[in-house]
MARLUM-222166 format. One record per residue (C-alpha): residue in three letters; y, z, x. Coordinates in nm, 2 decimals. Layout:
N
{site ala,{Y,Z,X}};
...
***
This chain:
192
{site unk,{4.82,5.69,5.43}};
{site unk,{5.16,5.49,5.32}};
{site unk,{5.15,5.16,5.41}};
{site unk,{4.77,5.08,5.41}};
{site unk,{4.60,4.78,5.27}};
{site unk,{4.20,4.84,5.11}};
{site unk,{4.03,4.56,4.98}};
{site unk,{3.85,4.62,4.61}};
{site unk,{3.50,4.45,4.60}};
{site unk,{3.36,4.35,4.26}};
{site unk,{3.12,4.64,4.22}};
{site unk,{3.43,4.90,4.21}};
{site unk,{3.66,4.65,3.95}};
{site unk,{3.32,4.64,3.71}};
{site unk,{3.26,5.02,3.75}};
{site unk,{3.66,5.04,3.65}};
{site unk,{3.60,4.74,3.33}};
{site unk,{3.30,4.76,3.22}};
{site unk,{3.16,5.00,2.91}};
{site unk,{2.93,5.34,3.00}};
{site unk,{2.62,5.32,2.81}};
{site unk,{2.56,5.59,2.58}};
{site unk,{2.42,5.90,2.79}};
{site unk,{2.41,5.74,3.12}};
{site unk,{2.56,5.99,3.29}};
{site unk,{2.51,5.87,3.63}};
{site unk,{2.69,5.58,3.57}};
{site unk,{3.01,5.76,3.39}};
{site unk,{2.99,5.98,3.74}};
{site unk,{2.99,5.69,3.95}};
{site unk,{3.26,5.53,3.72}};
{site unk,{3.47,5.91,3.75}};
{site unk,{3.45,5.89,4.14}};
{site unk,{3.59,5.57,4.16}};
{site unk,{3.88,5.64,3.93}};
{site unk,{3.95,5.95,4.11}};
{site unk,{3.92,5.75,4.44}};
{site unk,{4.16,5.52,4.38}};
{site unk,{4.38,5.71,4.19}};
{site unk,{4.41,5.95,4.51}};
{site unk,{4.44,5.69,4.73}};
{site unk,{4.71,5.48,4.51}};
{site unk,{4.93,5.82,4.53}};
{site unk,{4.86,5.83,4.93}};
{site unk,{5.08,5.50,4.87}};
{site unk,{4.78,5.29,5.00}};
{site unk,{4.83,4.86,4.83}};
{site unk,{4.53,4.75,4.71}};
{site unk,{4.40,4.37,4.68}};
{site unk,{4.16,4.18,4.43}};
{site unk,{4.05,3.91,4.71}};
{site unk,{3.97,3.57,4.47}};
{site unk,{3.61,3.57,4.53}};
{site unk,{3.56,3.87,4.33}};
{site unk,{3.74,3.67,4.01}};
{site unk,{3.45,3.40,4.09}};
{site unk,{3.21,3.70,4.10}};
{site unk,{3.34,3.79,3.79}};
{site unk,{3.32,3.46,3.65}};
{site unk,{2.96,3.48,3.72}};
{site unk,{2.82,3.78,3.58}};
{site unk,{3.07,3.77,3.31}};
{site unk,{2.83,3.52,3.07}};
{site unk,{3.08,3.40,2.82}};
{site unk,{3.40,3.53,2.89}};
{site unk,{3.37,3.42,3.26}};
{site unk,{3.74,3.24,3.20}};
{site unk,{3.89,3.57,3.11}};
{site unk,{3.79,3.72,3.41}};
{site unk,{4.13,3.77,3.58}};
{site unk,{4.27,3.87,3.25}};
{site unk,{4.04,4.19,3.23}};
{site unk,{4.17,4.24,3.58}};
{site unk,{4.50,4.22,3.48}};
{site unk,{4.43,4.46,3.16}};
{site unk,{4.29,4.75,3.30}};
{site unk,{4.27,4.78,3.64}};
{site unk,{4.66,4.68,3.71}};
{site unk,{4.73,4.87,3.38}};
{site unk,{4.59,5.20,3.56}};
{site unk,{4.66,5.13,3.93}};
{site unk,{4.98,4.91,3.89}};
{site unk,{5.09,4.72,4.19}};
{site unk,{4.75,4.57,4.26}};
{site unk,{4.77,4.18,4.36}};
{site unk,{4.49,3.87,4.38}};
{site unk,{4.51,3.76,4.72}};
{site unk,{4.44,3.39,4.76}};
{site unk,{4.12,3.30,5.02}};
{site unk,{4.30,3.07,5.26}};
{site unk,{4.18,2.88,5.57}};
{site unk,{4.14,3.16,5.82}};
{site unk,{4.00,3.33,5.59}};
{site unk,{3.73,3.06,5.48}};
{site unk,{3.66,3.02,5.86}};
{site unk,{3.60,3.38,5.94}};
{site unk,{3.34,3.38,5.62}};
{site unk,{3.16,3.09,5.81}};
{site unk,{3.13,3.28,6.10}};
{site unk,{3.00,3.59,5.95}};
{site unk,{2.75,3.40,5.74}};
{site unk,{2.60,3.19,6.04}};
{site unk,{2.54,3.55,6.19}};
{site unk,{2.39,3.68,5.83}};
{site unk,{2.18,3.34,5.78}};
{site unk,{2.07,3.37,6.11}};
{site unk,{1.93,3.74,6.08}};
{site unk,{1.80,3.64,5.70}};
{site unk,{1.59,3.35,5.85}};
{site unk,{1.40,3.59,6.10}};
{site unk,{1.30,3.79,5.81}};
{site unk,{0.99,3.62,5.61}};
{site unk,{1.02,3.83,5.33}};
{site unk,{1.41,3.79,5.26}};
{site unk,{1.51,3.49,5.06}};
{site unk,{1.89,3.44,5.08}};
{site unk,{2.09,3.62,4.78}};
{site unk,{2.35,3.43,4.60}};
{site unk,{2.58,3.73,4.59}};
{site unk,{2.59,3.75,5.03}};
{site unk,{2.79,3.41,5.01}};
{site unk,{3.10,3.60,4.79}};
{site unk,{3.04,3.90,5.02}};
{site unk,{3.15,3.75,5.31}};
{site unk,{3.43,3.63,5.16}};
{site unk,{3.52,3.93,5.01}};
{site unk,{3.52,4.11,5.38}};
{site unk,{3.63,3.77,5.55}};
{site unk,{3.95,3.81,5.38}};
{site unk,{3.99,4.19,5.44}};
{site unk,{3.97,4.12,5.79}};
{site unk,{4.20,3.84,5.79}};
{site unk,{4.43,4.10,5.59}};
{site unk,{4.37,4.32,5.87}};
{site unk,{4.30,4.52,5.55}};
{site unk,{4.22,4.92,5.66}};
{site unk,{3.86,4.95,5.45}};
{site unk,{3.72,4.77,5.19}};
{site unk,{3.59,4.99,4.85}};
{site unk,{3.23,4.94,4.73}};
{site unk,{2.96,5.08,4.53}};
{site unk,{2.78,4.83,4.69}};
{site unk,{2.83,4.84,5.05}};
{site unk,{2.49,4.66,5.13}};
{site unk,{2.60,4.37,5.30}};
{site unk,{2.95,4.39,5.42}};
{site unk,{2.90,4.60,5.70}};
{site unk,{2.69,4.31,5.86}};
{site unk,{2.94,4.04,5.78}};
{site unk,{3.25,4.27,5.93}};
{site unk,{3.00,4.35,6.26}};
{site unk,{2.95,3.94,6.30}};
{site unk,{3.36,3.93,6.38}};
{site unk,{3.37,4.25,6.52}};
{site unk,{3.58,4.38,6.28}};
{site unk,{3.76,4.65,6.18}};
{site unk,{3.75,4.70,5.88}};
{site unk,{3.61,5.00,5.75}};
{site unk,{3.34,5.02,5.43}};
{site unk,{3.37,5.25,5.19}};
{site unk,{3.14,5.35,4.93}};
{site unk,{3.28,5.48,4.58}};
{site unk,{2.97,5.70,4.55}};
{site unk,{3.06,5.85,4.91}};
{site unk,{3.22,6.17,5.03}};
{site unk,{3.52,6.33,4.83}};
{site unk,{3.83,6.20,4.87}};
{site unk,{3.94,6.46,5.10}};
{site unk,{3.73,6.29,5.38}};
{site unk,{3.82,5.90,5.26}};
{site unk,{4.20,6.01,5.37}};
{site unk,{4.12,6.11,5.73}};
{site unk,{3.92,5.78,5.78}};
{site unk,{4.21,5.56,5.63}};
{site unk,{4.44,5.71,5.83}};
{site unk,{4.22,5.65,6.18}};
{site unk,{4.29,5.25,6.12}};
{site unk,{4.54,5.15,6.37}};
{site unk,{4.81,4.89,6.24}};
{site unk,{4.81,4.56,6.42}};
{site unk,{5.07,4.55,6.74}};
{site unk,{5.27,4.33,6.62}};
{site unk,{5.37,4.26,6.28}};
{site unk,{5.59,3.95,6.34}};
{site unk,{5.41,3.73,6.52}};
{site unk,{5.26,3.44,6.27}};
{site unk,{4.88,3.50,6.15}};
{site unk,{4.64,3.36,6.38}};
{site unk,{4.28,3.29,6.34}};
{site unk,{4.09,3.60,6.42}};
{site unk,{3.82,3.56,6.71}};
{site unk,{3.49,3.70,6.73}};
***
């Protein structure tokens, strides 16, 4: 698995951050798999990237200490799983997140009874830049939406759930992504 790139979406860094409640055991079990998850994966030698948009997600849900966001990145989940980076959204990124959300906006205005969710907007740029990253999954315990944003560009990118099948199974998926062709022509817009 040396060499490959997973994207960390917001719902795995707050499962890593944030408290367990006093006897909730199925959120400490959650929390346990995704430790043991990335803690396997991080000695496979897989890099893993904080895309922005989940410090803005942060920001939001954080009511207060929104500012420290990065900072509680920085804390614990570097502290535990060193070598983590934020990775800036850039241009190609911000146009592949376009793309996937006319697709999503599209399929949300055919359903009456789906009003559009805030969270779907920091989604797409979440698995917009994985895709630009030509990242080999993204890692969820939310994979709700990305799988729709990552079909709009025919990506990819492969979405995988914390809560999911043991690690054991994770590895033989992470090693089926095949790297890019060539690794030094200059980054391109993807196309769908």
């Amino acid at each position: 698995m040396s060499g490959k790139l997973v994207v960390v979406d917001t719902s795995v860094v707050i499962l890593m951050v944030a408290p367990v409640p006093a006897g909730n055991e199925d959120r400490r079990r959650r929390q346990l798999r995704a430790e043991t998850t990335l803690g396997d994966m991080r000695r496979d030698g897989v890099s893993f990237v904080v895309p922005a948009p989940v410090i803005t997600e942060l920001a939001i849900f954080s009511d207060g200490v929104g500012d420290r966001a990065g900072e509680i990145i920085a804390e614990v989940i570097f502290a535990r799983f060193g070598g983590m980076r934020v990775e800036a959204f850039d241009l190609h990124a911000a146009e592949t997140a376009g793309k996937m959300l006319r697709a999503t906006f599209k399929q949300i205005r055919q359903q009456s009874d789906a009003p559009p969710r805030d969270s779907v907007k920091v989604d797409a740029m979440i698995a917009a830049l994985a895709h630009e990253l030509d990242a080999a999954h993204i890692l969820t315990a939310n994979p709700r939406d990305f799988r729709k944003h990552l079909d709009a560009v025919k990506s990819p990118v492969n979405v995988l759930n914390t809560n999911d099948p043991p690690m054991g199974q994770l590895r033989l998926l992470v090693d089926q992504k095949v790297p890019q062709a060539t690794e030094s022509a200059p980054k391109q817009p993807k196309s769908e």
